[in-house]
NULODREN-696930 format. One line per field, with one value per atom (N, C-alpha, C, CB): residue number from 1; residue in one letter; atom name; y negated, z negated, x. Coordinates in steps of 0.1 Angstrom, whole numbers, plus 5000, padded with zeros to 4 digits. Atoms other than C-alpha are relative to their C-alpha. Glycine has a CB too. Example, Ala and Ser with C-alpha at 12.3 -4.5 7.8 and 13.67 -1.06 7.14 Angstrom:
BEGIN
seq <- [1,1,1,1,2,2,2,2] .
type <- [a,a,a,a,s,s,s,s] .
atom <- [N,CA,C,CB,N,CA,C,CB] .
yy <- [5012,5045,4988,5000,5011,5011,4989,4995] .
zz <- [5000,4922,5000,4988,5000,4929,4992,5014] .
xx <- [5009,5123,5009,4990,4991,5137,4992,5004] .
***
This chain:
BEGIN
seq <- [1,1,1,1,2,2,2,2,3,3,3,3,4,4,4,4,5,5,5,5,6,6,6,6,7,7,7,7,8,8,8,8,9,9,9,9,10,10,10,10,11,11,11,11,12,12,12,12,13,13,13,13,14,14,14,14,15,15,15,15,16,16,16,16,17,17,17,17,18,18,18,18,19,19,19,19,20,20,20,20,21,21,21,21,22,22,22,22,23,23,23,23,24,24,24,24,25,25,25,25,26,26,26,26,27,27,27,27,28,28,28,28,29,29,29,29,30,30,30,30,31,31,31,31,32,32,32,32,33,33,33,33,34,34,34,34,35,35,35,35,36,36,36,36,37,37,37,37,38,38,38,38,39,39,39,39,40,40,40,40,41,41,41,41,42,42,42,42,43,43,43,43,44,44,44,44,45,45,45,45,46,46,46,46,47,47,47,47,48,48,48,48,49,49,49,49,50,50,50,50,51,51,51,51,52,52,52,52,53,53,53,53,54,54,54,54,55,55,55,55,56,56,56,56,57,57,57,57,58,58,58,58,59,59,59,59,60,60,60,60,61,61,61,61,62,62,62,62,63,63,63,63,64,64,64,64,65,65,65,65,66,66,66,66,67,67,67,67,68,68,68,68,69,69,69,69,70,70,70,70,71,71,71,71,72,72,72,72,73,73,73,73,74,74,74,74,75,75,75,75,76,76,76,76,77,77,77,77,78,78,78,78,79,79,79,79,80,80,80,80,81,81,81,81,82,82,82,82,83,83,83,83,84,84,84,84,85,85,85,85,86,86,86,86,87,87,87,87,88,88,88,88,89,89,89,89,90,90,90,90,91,91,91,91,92,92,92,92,93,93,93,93,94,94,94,94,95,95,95,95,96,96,96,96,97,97,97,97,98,98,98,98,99,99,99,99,100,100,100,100,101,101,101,101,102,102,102,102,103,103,103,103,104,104,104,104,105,105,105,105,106,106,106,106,107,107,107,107,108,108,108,108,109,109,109,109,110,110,110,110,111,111,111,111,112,112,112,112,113,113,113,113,114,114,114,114,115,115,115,115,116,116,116,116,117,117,117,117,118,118,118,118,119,119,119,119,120,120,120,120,121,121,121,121,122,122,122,122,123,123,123,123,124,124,124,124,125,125,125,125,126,126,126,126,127,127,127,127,128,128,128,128] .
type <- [x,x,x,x,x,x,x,x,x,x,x,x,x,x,x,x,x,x,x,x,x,x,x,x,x,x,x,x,x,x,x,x,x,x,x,x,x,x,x,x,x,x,x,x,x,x,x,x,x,x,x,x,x,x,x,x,x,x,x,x,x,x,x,x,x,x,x,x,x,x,x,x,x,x,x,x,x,x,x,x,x,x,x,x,x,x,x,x,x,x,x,x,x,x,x,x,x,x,x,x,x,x,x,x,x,x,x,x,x,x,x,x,x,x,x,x,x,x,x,x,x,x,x,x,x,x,x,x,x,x,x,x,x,x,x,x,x,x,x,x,x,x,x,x,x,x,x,x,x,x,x,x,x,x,x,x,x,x,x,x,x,x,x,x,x,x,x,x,x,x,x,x,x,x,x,x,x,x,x,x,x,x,x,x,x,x,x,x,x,x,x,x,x,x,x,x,x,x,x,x,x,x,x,x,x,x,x,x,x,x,x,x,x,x,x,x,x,x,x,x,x,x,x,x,x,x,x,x,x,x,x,x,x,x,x,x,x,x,x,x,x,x,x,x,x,x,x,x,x,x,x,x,x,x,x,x,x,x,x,x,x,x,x,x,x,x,x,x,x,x,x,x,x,x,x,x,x,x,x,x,x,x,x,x,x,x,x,x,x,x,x,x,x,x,x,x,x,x,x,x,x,x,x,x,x,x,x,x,x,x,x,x,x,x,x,x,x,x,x,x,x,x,x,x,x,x,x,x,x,x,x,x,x,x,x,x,x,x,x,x,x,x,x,x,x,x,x,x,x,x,x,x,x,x,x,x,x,x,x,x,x,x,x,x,x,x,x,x,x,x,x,x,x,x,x,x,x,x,x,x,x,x,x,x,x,x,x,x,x,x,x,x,x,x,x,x,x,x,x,x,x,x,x,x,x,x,x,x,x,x,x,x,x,x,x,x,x,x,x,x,x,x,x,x,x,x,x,x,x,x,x,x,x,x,x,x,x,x,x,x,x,x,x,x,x,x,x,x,x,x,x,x,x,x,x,x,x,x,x,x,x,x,x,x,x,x,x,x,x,x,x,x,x,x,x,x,x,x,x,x,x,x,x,x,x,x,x,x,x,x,x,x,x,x,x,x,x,x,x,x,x,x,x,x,x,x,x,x,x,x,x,x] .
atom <- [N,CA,C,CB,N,CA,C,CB,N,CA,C,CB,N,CA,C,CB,N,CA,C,CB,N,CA,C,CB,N,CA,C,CB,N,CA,C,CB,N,CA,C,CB,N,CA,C,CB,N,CA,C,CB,N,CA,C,CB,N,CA,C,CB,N,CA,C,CB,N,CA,C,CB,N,CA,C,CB,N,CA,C,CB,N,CA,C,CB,N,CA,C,CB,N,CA,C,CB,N,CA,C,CB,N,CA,C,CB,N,CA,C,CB,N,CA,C,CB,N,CA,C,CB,N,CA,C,CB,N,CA,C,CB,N,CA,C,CB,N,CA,C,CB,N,CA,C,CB,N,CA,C,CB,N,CA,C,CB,N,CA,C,CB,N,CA,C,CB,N,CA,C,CB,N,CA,C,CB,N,CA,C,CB,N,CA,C,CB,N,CA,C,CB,N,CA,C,CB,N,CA,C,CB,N,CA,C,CB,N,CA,C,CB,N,CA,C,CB,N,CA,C,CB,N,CA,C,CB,N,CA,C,CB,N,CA,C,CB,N,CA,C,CB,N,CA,C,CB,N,CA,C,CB,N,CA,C,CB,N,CA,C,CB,N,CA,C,CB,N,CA,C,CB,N,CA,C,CB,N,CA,C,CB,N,CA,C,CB,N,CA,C,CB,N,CA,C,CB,N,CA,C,CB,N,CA,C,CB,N,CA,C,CB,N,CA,C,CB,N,CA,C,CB,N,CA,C,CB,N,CA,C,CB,N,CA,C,CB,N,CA,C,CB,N,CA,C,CB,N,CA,C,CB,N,CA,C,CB,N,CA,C,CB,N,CA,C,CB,N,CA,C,CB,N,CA,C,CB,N,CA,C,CB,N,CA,C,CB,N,CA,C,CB,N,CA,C,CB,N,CA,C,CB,N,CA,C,CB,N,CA,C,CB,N,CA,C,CB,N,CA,C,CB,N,CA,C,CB,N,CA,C,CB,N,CA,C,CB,N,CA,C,CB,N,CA,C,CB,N,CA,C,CB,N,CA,C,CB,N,CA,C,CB,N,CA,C,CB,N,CA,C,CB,N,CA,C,CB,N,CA,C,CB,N,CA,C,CB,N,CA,C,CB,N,CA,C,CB,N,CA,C,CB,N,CA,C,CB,N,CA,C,CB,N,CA,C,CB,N,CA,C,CB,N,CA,C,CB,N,CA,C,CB,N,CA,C,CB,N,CA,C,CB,N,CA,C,CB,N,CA,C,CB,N,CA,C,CB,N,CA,C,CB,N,CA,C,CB,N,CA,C,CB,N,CA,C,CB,N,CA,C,CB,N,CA,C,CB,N,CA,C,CB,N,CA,C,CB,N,CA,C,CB,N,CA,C,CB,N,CA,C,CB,N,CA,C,CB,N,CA,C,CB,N,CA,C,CB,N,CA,C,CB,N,CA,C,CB] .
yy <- [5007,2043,5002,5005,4997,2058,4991,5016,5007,2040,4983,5003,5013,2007,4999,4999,4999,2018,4997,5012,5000,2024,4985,5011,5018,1990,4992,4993,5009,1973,5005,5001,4997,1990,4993,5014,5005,1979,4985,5004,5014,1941,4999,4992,5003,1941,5005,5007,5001,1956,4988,5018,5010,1930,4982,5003,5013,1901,4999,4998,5000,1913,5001,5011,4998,1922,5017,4983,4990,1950,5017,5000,4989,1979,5012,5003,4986,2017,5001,5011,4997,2035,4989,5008,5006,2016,5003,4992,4990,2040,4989,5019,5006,2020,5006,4997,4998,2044,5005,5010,4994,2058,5009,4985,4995,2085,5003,5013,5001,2092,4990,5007,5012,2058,4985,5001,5010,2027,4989,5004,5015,1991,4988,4992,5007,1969,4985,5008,5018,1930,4991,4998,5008,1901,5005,5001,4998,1912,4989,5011,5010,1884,5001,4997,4999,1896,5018,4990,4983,1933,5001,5008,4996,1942,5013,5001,4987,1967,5004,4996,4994,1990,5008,5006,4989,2005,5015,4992,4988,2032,4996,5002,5000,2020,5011,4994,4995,2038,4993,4997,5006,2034,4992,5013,5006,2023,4984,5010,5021,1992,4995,4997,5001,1987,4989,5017,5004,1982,4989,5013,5014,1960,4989,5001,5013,1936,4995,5003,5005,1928,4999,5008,5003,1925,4989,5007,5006,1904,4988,5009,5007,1880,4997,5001,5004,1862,4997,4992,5004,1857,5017,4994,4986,1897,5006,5012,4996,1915,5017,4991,4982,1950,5004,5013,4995,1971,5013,5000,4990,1994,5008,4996,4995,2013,5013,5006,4990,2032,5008,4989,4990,2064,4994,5017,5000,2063,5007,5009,4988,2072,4998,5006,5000,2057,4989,4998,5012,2023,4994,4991,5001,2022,5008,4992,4984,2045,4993,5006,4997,2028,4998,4991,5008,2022,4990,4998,5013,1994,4999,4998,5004,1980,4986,5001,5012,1957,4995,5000,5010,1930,4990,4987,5003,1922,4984,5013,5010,1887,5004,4988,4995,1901,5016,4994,4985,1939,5006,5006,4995,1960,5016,4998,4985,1994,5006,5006,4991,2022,5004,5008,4990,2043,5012,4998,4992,2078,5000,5006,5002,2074,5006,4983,4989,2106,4989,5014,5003,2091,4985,5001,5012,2058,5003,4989,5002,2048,4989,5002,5011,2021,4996,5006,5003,2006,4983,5004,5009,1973,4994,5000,5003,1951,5001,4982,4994,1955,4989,5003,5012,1917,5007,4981,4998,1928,5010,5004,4991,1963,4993,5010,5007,1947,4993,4983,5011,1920,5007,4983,4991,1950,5009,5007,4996,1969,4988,5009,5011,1941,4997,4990,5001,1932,5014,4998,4989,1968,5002,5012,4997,1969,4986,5009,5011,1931,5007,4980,5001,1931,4989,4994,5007,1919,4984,5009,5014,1877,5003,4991,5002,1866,4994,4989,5001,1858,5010,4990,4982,1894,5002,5009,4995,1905,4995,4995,5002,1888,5000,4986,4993,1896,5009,4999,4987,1931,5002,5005,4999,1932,4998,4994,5006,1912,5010,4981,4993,1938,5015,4993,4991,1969,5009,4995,4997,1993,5003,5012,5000,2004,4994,5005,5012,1969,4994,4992,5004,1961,5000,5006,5003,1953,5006,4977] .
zz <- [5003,6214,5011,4986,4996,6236,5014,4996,4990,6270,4993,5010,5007,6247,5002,4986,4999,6246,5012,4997,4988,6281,5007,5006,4996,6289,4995,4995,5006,6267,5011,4981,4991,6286,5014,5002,4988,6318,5004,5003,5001,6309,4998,4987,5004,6295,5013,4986,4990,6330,5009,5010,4990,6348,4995,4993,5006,6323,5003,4988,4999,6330,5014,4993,4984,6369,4998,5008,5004,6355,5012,4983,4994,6374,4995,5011,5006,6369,4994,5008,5006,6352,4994,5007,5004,6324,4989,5000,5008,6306,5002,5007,5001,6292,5007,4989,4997,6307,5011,4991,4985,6344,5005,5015,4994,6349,5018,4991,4987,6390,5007,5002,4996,6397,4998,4994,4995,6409,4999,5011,4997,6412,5009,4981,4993,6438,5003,5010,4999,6445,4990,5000,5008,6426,4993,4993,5010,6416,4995,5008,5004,6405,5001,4988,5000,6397,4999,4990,4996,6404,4995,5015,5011,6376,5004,4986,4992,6392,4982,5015,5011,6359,5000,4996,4994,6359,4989,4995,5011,6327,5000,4985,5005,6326,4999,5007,5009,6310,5005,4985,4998,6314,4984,5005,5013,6278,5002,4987,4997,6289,5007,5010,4989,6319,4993,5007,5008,6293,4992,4990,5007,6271,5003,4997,4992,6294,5004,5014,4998,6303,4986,5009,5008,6271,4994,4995,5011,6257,5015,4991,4995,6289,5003,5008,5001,6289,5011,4992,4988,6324,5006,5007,4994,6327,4994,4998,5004,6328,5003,5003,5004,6339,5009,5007,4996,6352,5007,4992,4991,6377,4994,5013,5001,6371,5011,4985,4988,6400,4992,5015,5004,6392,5008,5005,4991,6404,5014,4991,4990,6441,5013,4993,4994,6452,5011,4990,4993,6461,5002,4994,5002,6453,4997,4991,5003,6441,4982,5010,5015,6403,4997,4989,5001,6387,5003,4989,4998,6391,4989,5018,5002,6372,5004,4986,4998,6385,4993,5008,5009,6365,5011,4989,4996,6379,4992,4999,5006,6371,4998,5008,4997,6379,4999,5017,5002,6373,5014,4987,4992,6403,4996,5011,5005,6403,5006,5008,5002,6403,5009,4990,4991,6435,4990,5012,5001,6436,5000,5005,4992,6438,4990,5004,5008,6429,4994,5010,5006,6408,4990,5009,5005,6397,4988,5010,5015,6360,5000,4987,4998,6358,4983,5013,5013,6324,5003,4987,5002,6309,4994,5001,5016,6287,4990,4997,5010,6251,4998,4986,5005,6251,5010,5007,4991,6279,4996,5011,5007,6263,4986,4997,5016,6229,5002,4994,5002,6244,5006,5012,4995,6262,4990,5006,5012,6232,4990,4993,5007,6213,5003,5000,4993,6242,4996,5020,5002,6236,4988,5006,5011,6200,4992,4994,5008,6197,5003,5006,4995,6198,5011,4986,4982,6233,4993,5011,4999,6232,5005,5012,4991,6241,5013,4992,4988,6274,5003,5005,5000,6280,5005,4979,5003,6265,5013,4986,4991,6289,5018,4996,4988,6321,4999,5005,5002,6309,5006,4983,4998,6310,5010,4994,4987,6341,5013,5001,4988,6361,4993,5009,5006,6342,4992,4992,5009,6336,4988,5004,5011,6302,4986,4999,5006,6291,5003,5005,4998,6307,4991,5009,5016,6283,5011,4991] .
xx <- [4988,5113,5010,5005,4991,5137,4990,5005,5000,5120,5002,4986,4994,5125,5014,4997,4987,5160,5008,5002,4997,5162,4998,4993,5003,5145,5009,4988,4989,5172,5009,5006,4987,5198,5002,5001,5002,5187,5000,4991,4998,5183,5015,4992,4990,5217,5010,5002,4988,5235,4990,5006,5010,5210,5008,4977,4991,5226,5011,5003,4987,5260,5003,5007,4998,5255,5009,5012,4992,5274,4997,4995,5008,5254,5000,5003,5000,5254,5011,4999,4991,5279,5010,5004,4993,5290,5008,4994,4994,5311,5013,5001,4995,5338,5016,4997,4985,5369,4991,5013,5008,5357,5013,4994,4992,5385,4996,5002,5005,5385,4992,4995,5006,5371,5005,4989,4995,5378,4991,5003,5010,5364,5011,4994,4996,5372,4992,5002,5004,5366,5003,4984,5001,5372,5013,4986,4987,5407,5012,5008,4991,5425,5015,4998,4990,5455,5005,5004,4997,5478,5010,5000,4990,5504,5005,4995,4993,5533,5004,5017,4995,5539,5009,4993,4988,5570,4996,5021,5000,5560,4987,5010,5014,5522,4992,4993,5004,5495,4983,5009,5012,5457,4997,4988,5002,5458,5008,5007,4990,5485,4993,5015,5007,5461,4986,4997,5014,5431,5004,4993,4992,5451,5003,5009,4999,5463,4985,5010,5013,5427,4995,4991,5004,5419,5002,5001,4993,5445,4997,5020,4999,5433,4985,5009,5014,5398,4993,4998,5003,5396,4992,5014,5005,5393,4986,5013,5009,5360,4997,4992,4997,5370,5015,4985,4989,5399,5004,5006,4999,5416,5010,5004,4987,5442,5008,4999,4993,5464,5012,5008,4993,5481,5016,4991,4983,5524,4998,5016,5008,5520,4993,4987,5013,5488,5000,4988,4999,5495,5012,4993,4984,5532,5006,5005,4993,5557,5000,5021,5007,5545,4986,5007,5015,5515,4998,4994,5004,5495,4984,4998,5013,5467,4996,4999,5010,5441,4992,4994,5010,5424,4990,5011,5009,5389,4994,4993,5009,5367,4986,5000,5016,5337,5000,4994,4999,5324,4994,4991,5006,5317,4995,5008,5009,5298,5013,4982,4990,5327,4996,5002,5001,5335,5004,5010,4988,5349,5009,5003,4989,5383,5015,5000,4991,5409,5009,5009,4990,5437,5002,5008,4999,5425,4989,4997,5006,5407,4996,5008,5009,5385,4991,4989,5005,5372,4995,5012,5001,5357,5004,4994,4990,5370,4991,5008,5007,5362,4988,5011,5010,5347,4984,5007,5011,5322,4990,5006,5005,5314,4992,5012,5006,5308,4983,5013,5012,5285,4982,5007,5006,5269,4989,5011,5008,5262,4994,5010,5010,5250,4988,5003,5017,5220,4991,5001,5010,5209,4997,5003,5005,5205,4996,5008,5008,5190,4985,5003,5018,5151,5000,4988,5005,5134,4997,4979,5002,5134,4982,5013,5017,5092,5002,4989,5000,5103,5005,5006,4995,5123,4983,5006,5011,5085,4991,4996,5009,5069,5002,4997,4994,5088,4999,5012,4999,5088,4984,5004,5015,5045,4997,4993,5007,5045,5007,5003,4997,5067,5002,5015,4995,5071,4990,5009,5019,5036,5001,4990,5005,5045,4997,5003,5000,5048,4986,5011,5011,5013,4989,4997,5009,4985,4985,4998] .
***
């Protein structure tokens, strides 16, 4: 059961493009590209940061810059697209909740018979 698990997981960042680490808050990390838009926070908050991407359907994940880094306030960046997380001391990085959600949902549907059958045709413990 548990490489079933793992196999769901792996379709579901493959559907999303999403890649490794898909921990919904990423303290010390960063994501860059695809930033649409960069919100100067005068008192922001990685929780304001997450919100504002939430409360906008265009966003699919988020930066957030410590006071400091890039300015002398925060900043949060709202992504379209998800990139795989750097290192990067002072910044927080999450997804939105829609993205997470739709994330956890692919991993606890059962495999579609096409899934099933891409799985067997590239994947040996799916092989008959």
């Amino acid at each position: 059961m548990g490489s079933m698990r793992q196999t769901l997981i792996l379709i579901a960042i493959l559907i999303t493009g999403a890649g490794p680490a898909l921990a919904q808050s990423g303290e010390g990390h960063a994501r860059h590209g695809a930033v649409y838009e960069r919100i100067d926070m005068d008192a922001g908050t990685v929780e304001a940061c997450s919100a504002l991407c939430d409360r906008d359907g265009r966003c699919q994940a988020w930066s957030y810059a410590r006071a400091g880094l890039m300015e002398p306030y925060p900043q949060c960046a709202l992504l379209s697209a998800v990139s795989t997380p750097i290192a990067q001391p002072g910044y927080t990085t999450g997804l939105s909740t829609r993205l997470s959600e739709r994330i956890s949902a692919a991993v606890e549907r059962p495999l579609s018979e096409s899934e099933l059958i891409a799985l067997r045709a590239t994947y040996a413990p799916y092989q008959r």
